[in-house]
C-alpha positions in Angstrom: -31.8 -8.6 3.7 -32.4 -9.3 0.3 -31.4 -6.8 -3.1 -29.3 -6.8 -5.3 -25.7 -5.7 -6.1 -22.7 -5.2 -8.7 -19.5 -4.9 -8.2 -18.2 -4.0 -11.8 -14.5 -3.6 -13.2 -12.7 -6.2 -11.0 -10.3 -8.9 -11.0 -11.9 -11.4 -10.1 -10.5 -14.7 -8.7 -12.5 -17.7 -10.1 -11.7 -21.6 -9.0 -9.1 -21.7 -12.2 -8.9 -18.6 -13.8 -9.0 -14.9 -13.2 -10.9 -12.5 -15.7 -11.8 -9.0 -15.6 -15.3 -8.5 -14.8 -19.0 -8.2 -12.9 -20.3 -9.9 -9.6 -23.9 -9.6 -9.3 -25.3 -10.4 -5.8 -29.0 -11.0 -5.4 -30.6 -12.7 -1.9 -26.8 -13.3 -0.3 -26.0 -15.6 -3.2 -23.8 -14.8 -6.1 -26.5 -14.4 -9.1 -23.9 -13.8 -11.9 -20.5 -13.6 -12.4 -19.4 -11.6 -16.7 -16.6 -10.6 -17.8 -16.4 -6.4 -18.8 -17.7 -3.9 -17.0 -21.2 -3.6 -15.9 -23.0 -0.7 -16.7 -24.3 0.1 -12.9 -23.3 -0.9 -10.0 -19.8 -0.3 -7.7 -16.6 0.6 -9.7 -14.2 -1.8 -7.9 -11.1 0.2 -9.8 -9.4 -2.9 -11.3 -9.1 -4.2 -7.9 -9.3 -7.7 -7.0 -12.6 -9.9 -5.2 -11.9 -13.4 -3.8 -14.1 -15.3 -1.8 -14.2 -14.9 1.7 -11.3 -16.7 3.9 -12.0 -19.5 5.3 -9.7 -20.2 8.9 -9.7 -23.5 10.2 -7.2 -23.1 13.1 -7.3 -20.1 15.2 -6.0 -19.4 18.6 -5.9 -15.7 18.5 -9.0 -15.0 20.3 -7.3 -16.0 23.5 -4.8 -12.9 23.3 -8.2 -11.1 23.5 -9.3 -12.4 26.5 -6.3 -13.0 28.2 -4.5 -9.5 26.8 -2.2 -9.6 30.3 -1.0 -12.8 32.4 -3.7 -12.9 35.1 -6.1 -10.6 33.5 -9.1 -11.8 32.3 -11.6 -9.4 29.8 -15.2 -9.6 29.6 -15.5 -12.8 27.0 -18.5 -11.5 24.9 -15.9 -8.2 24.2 -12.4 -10.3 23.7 -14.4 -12.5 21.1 -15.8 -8.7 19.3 -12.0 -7.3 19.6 -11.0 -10.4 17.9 -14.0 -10.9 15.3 -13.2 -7.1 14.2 -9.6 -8.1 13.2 -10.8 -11.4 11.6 -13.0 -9.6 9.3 -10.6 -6.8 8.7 -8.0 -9.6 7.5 -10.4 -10.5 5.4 -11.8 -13.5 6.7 -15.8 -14.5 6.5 -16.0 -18.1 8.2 -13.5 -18.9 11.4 -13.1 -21.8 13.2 -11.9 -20.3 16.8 -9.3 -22.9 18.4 -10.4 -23.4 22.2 -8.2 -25.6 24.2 -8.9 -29.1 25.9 -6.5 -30.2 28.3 -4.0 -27.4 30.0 -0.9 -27.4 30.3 0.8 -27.5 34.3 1.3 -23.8 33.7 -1.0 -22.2 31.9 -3.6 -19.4 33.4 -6.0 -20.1 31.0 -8.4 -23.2 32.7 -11.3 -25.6 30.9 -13.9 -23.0 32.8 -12.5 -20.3 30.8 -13.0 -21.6 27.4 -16.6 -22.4 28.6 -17.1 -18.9 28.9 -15.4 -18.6 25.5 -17.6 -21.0 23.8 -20.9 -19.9 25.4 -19.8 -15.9 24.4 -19.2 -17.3 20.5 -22.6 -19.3 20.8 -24.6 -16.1 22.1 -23.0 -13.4 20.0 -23.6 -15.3 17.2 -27.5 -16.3 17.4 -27.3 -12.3 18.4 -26.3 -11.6 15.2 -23.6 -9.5 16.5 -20.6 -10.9 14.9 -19.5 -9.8 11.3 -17.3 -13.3 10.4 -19.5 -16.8 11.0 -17.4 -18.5 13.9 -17.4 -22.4 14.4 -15.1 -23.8 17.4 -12.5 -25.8 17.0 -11.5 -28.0 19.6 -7.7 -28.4 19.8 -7.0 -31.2 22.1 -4.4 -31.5 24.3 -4.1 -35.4 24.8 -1.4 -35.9 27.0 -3.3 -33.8 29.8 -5.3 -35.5 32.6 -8.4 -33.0 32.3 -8.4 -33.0 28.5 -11.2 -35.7 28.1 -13.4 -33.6 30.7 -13.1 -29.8 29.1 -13.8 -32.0 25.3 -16.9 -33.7 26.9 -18.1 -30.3 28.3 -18.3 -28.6 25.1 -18.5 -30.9 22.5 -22.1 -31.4 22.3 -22.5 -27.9 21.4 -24.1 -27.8 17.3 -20.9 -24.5 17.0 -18.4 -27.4 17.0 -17.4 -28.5 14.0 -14.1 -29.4 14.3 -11.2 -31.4 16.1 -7.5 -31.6 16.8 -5.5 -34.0 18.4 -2.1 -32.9 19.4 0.9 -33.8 22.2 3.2 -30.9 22.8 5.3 -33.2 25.5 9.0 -32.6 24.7 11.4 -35.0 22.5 8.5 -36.1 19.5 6.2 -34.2 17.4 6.9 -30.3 17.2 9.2 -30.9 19.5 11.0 -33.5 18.5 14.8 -31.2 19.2 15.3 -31.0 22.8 17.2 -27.6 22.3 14.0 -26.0 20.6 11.7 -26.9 23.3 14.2 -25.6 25.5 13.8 -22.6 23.7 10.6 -22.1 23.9 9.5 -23.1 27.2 12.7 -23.2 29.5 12.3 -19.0 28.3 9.3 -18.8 28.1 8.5 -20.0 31.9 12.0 -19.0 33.4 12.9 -22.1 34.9 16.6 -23.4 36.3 18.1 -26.3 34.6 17.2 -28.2 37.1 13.2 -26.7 36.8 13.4 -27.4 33.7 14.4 -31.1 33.7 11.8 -31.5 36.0 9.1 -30.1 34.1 10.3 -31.7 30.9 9.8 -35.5 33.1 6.4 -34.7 34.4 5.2 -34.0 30.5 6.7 -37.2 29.2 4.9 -39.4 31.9 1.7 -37.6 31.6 1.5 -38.0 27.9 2.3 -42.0 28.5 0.1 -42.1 31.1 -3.0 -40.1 28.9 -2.4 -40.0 25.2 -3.5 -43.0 23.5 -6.8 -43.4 25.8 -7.9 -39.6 25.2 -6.8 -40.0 21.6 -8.9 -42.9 21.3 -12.2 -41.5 23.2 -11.9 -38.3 21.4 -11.6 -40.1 17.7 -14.5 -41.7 18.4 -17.1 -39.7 19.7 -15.9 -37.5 16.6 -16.9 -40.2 14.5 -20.3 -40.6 16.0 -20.8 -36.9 16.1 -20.2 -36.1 12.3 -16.7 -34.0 14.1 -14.3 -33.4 11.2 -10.7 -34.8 13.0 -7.6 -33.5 12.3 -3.8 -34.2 13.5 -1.4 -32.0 14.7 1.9 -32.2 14.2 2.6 -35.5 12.6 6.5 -36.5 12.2 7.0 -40.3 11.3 5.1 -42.5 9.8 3.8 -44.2 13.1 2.1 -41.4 13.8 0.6 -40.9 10.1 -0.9 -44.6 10.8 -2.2 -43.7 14.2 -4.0 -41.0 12.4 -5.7 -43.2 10.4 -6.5 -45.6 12.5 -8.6 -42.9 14.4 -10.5 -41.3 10.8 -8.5 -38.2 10.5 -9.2 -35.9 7.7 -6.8 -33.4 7.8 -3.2 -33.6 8.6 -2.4 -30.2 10.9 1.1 -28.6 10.8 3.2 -31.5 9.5 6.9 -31.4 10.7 8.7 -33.5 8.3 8.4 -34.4 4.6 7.7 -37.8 5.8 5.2 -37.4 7.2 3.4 -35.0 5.1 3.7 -37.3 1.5 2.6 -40.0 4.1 -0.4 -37.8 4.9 -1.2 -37.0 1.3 -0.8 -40.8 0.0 -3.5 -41.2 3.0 -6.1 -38.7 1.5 -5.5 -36.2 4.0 -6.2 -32.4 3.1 -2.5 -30.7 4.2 -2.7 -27.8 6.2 0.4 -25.4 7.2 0.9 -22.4 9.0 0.4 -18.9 7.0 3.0 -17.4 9.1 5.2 -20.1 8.4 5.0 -19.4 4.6 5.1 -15.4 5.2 8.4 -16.2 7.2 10.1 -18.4 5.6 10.3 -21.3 7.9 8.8 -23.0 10.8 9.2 -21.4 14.3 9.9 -24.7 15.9 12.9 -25.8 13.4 10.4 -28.2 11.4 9.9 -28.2 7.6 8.6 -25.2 5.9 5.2 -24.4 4.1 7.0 -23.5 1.0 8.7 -26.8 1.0 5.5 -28.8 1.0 4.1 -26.6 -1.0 6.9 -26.8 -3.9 6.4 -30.6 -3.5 2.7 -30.5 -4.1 2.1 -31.1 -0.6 0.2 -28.5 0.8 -3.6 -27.7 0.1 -4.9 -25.2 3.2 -3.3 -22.6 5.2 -4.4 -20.8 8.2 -3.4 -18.0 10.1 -2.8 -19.7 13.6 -1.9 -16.4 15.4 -1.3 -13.8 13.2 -5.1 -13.3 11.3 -3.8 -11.1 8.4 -1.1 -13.9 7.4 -3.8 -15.6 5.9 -4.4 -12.8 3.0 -1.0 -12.2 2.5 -0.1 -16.0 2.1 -2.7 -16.5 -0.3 -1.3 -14.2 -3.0 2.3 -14.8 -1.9 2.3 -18.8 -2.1 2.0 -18.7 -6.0 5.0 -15.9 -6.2 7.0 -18.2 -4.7 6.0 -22.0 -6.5 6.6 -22.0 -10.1 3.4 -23.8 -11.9 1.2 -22.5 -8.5 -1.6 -20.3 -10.2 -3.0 -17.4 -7.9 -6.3 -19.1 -8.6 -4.8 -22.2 -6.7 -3.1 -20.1 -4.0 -6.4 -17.8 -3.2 -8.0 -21.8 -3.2 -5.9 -22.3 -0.4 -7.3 -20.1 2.0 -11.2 -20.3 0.8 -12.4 -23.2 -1.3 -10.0 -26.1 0.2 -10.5 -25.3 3.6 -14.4 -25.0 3.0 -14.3 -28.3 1.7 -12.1 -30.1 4.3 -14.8 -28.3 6.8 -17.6 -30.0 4.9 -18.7 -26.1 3.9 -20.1 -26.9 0.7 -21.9 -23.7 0.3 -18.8 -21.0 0.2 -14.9 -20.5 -0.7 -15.4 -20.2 -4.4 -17.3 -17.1 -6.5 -19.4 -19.6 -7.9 -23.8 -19.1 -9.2 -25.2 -20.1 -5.9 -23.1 -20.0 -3.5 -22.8 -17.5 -0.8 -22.0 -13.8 -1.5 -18.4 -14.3 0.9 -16.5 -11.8 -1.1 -13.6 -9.6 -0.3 -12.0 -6.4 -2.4 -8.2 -6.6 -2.1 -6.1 -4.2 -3.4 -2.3 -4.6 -4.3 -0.3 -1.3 -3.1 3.4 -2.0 -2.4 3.2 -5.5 -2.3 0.9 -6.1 0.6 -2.5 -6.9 -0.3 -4.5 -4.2 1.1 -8.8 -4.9 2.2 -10.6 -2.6 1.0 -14.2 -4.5 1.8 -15.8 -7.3 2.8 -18.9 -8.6 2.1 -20.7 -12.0 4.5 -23.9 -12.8 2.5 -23.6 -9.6 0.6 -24.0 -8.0 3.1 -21.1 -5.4 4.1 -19.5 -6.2 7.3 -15.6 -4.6 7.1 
């Protein structure tokens, strides 16, 4: 749909600096960028336009399509209840996490994130989707069946994107017993005696299928152009397994370690929004704000709470001293674009593509007011 439009008396959050000003949109690519007010165009009220989000690591689509244990919704409607809230967070480009390699009690099977994958696909050469959605493969390495669901869906041109990870108790995210416990003795409702058992069966199936699926994976990423990250790196070992196997970006880091490792490497650093808006990890590992205060943190992502990316993005240079907003809005657009190999968003630059949102600051919760996807108006 090409025309043009202004969006006059903003804020407007450029790569380094943030001026009050004009957008001018013309064929879904920002044409101009002034500063004062335009004479015509939309009044924006002093409030502020970033670039559209970027969200590289997203599993929230599954709480769409799995809204009950044992209930499954139509998969083409899960992925437009969840693409709704996406755009209404503010996000323009998502990367929708679908899992390879189940765990012993999970409901959710490879078949069902084939339907998942094929409903993303088909909505979005429909043109029915308002964000652009890429899939994300987050691979589950210590599972037997988690080379079969990768090779199933991994050929398809809507995935862009990798993750190896090991969730099996005593390393990793896990690396304190009593957390794990936590989580999944709870979680699952097992005995002591359950839950001994179940923790066994995780630890031999991750020796028994890690470092083959790791390998296979990392390299039919490699020959398929697959950006790879890792997931939950703790020690240094595992910072040199990563890359050993071509990783690009260092997932969810659990200790300083291994983060400063990560960076030293070249990695892009990416933590958990919620773990910022929180204040601390979940899991009992180190904290967003910690890496972030230590230089060590360039892209955050929503993980399961889609409106934590927004609020993290203004919030993370509230709470560094030295971090511009300009350097904290990068965070959730331009540095995740790049780490994607998205060269043609995340910045309100001449050229690139009209991804803009209106965000207005009421009580201290950035509020979206609009959201623009090419220019044109999809929230």
């Amino acid at each position: 749909m090409a025309g043009e439009m202004v969006l006059s008396n903003a804020r407007i959050v450029l790569p380094n600096e943030v001026i009050q000003g004009s957008v001018v949109v013309r064929d879904r690519r920002i044409a101009e960028v002034s500063q004062g007010a335009a004479r015509t165009g939309e009044d924006m009220k002093g409030d502020y336009i970033i670039p559209g989000l970027v969200e590289l690591h997203t599993d929230h689509i599954e709480t769409h399509y799995e809204p009950r244990p044992g209930v499954r919704w139509d998969p083409k409607a899960a992925l437009q209840a969840h693409d709704a809230q996406i755009a209404a967070s503010g996000i323009t480009t998502v990367f929708d996490a679908l899992r390879c390699g189940q765990d012993d009690f999970a409901d959710l099977t490879g078949k069902d994130m084939g339907r998942l994958a094929d409903a993303i696909v088909q909505s979005s050469e429909a043109g029915a989707l308002r964000a652009e959605h890429f899939i994300h493969l987050r691979c589950e390495v210590s599972a037997p069946e988690c080379l079969q669901t990768f090779g199933a869906l991994a050929e398809l041109p809507a995935v862009r994107m990798a993750s190896l990870m090991d969730h099996a108790p005593g390393q990793r995210q896990f690396s304190s017993l009593e957390k794990y416990a936590e989580y999944y003795q709870k979680k699952l409702n097992l005995s002591d005696v359950e839950f001994r058992r179940f923790c066994a069966e995780r630890v031999r199936q991750s020796e028994e299928n890690s470092i083959p699926n790791r390998q296979a994976i990392a390299a039919a990423c490699r020959r398929r152009n697959i950006v790879l990250a890792s997931h939950d790196d703790a020690t240094l070992a595992h910072v040199d397994e990563a890359i050993r196997d071509g990783v690009s970006v260092a997932e969810f880091p659990t200790t300083v370690e291994a983060a400063e490792a990560s960076r030293k490497a070249g990695m892009a650093l990416l933590m958990g929004a919620p773990n910022l808006v929180r204040g601390g990890s979940h899991s009992g590992n180190v904290s967003a704000l910690e890496l972030a205060r230590r230089g060590c943190l360039d892209i955050l992502s929503s993980d399961y709470i889609p409106f934590s990316l927004l609020q993290a993005g203004f919030l993370v240079s509230e709470l560094v001293e030295g971090l511009s907003l300009p350097q904290g809005i990068a965070m959730v657009t331009r540095n995740p674009a790049r780490a994607a190999e998205l060269t043609d968003r995340g910045a309100i630059e001449v050229g690139l593509r009209a991804d803009l949102v209106r965000v207005e600051m009421g009580n201290g919760i950035p509020v979206v007011r609009s959201v623009f996807r090419e220019g044109v108006r999809v929230a």
